[in-house]
N, C-alpha and C positions, 0 to 999 in steps of 0.2 A: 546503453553506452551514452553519458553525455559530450556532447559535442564543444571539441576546445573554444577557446574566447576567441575570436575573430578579431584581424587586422582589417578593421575597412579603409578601404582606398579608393573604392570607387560608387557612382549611385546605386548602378546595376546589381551591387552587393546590401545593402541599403535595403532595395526596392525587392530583392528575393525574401529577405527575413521578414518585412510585413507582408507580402503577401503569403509567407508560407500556410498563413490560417485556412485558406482554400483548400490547400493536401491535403490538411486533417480533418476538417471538414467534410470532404469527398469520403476520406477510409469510413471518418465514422458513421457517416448515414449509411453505408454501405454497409457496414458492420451491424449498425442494428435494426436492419431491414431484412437481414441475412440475407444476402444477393447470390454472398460465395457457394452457403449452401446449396441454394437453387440452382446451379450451372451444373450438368453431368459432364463425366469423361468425354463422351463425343461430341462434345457442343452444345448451346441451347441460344437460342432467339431473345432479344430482348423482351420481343413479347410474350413470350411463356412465361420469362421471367415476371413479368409485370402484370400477369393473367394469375399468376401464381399469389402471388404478395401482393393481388385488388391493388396496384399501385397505377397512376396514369401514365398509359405506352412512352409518349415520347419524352416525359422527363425519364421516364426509369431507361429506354437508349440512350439519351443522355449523360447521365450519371454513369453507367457500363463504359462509355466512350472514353468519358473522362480517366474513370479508371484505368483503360489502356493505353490513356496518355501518361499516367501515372507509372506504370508497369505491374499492377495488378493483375490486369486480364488481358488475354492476348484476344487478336479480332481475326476470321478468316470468310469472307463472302461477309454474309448475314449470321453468322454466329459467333457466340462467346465463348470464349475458354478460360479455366483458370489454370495459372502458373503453376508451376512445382510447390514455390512456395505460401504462395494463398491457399493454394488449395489443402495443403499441411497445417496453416496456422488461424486462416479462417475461414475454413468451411466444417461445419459442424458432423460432419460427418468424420473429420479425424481426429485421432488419438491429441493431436498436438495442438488443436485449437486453444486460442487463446483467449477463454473467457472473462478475463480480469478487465477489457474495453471497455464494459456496460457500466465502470466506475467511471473510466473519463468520460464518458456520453455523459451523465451525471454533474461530472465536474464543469461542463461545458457552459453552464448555465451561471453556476458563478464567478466565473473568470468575466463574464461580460462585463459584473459588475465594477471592474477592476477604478476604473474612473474615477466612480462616486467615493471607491472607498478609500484611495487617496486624496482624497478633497477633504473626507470629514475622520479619516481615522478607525472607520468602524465598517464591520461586516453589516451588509446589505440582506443578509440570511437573518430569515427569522427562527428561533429553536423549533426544527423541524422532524426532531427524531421522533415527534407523535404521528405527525402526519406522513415520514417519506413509506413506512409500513415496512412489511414483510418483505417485498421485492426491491425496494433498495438496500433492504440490509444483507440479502442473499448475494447483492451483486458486487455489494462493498467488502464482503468477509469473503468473497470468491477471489476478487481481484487480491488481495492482500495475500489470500492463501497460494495463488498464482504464483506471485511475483518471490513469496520467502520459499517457497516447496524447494527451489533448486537448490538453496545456498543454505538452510537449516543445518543441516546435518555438518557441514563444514562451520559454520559457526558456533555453534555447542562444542564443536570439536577444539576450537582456540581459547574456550574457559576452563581453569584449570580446577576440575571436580572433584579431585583428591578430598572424603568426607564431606563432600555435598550430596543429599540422599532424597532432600527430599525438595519443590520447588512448587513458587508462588510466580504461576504467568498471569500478569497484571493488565487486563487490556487484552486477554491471550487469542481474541479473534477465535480463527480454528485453531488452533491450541499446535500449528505447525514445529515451534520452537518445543512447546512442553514434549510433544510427542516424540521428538527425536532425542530429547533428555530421556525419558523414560527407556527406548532402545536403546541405550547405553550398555543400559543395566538394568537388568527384571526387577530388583531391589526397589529400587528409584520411585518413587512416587511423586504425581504432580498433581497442582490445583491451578485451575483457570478462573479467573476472577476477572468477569465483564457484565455489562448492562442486560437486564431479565430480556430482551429481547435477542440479543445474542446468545445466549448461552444455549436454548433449544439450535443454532446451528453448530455451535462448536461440538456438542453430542454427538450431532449426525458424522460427521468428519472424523471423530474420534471412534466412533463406531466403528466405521467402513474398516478402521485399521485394526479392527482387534482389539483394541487398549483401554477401554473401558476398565477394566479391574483396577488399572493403575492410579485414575483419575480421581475427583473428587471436585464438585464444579460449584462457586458463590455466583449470584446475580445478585448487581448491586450497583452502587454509583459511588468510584473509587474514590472522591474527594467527600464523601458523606458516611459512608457505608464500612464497618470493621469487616474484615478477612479472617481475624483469628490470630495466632503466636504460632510460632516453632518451627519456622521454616529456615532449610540449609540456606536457600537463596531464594533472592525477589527477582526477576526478572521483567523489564521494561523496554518493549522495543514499540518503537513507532508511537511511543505515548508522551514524552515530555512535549513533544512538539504542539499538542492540543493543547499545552496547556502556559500561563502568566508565569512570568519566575518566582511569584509569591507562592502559587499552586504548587510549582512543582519543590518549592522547598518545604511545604507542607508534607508533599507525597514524600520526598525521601526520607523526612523525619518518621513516617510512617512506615516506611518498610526496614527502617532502621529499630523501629521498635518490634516489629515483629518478627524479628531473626532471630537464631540462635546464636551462642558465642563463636565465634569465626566463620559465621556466613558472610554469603556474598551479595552486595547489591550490581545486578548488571543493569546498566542504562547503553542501549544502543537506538542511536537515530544518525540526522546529518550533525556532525561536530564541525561547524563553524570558526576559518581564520578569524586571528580576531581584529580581522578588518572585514569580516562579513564577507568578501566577494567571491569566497572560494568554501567550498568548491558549488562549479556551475547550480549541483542537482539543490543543492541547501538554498542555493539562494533564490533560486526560483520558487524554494519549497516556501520559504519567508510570504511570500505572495498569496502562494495558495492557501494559506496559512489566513494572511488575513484577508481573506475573500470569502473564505468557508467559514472560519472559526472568531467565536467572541475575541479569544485571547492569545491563540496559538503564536507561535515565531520556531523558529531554529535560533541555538543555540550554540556557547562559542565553547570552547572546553572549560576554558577558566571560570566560565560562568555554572557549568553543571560540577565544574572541581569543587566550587565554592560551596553548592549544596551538601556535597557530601563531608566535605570536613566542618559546617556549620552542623550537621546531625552528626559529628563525633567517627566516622568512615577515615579507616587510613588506608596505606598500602595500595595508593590508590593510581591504578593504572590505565594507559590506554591501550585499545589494539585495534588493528583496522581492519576493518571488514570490506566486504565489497566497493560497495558506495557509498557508505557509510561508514562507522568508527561504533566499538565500543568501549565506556567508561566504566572500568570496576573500580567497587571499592570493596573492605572486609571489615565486620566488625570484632570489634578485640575486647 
């Protein structure tokens, strides 16, 4: 849930929003120290915890403390406890943990750089997808696969499939989207088209569900790399945002050519007022954007509208999803 625009009127209001960095701060070293994990039902000691996690005693009671100043963990004598809800969403030992955080810990790192990259225009990240390895990539297509798992199946559910059979997830992460298209309909067939380091996780994910038979998976680098013809639909989520507006009107022209006659291109990300300031999550996302990425931004609709009827796309509509929007178009 993002958080409406604020009226400030006072310092006190001011002085909460920059220090809110300390909260997130606190959850997230918490988070990836696993602390929650470590606390049982009937209590534990800072120091077990800290004997546990080789961490030094009195920062790791420290950081607990803080946490129960936060409302994370409750305090009774010399022991810790966790909440109903910490203990549901982060401690590892439950169903409902939330392991999509080890992307923001991540993220964490380039947001500092926010400064310099307003001064000179350009991301402070060097291309690091050789170096971040296997464990950032598990943590990045986890949190991804997190955050869409809930709302897939309602979203596939708002595009209108009547003779769409067969689909191209472009960027498809864990193939969340594909897979809920495929559960539609046994018929249905889909392809995941992402980076040769990717695609050994989207397998696994696909696997766990059974759905392998349906699939059919490219590793490749989608501004370089052909996919192939014949597809009902392209599907794009969370990927124009990576990319320049020349890229991505390259990429439409390219999924435009690999469709069949009355497929659909779906592009969903943040669709952008086109005064930029709304909504909240897009324009922050603009930031992140250029903190992480050579080229990335959010985009306004008129601007991704403009892609698709430059690549020949009519019947071209929006619909809004969560926190986001999706733009289709069909080719004729």
């Amino acid at each position: 849930m993002n958080p409406a625009k604020q009226n400030f009127t006072t310092p006190i209001q001011l002085r909460d929003t920059i220090y809110a960095f300390q909260s997130s701060r606190i959850v997230l070293t918490a988070y990836e120290l696993d602390i929650f994990t470590h606390i049982e039902e009937e209590g534990t000691t800072s120091l077990a915890v800290a004997k546990a996690l080789k961490t030094n005693p009195r920062a790791t009671d420290r950081l607990m403390s803080a946490l129960c100043a936060i409302g994370l963990l409750q305090k009774k004598e010399i022991l810790f406890f966790t909440t109903t809800f910490s203990q549901y969403y982060l401690s590892k030992k439950s169903s409902g943990y939330m392991k999509g955080f080890r992307h923001t810990i991540n993220m964490w790192d380039t947001w500092t750089s926010l400064t310099d990259v307003i001064k000179t225009g350009k991301s402070q990240q060097r291309n690091l997808r050789a170096e971040r390895g296997e464990k950032w990539a598990e943590s990045f297509i986890g949190a991804m696969h997190e955050r869409a798992s809930r709302q897939a199946g309602e979203i596939i559910d708002k595009i209108h499939l009547t003779g769409i059979h067969s689909m191209l997830d472009i960027g498809g992460g864990s193939g969340v989207y594909a897979m809920q298209f495929v559960e539609k309909n046994p018929l249905n067939k889909a392809t995941v088209f992402d980076l040769p380091e990717i695609i050994p996780i989207t397998k696994k994910y696909i696997d766990n569900e059974g759905l392998s038979q349906q699939f059919d998976f490219i590793a490749g680098d989608y501004n370089k790399d052909d996919w192939g013809m014949g597809y009902d639909m392209t599907f794009l989520s969370a990927i124009v945002h990576i990319n320049s507006f020349d890229e991505n009107q390259k990429l439409v022209q390219k999924c435009y050519d690999s469709l069949n006659k009355n497929g659909l291109i779906v592009i969903q990300d943040h669709v952008m007022s086109e005064m930029r300031t709304e909504p909240y999550a897009g324009a922050l996302f603009a930031l992140n954007m250029l903190v992480g990425t050579e080229n990335g931004d959010t985009y306004t609709e008129s601007e991704i509208r403009a892609w698709l009827i430059h690549s020949s796309f009519s019947e071209i509509i929006r619909v809004e999803t969560f926190n986001n929007a999706m733009i289709i178009g069909r080719k004729r």
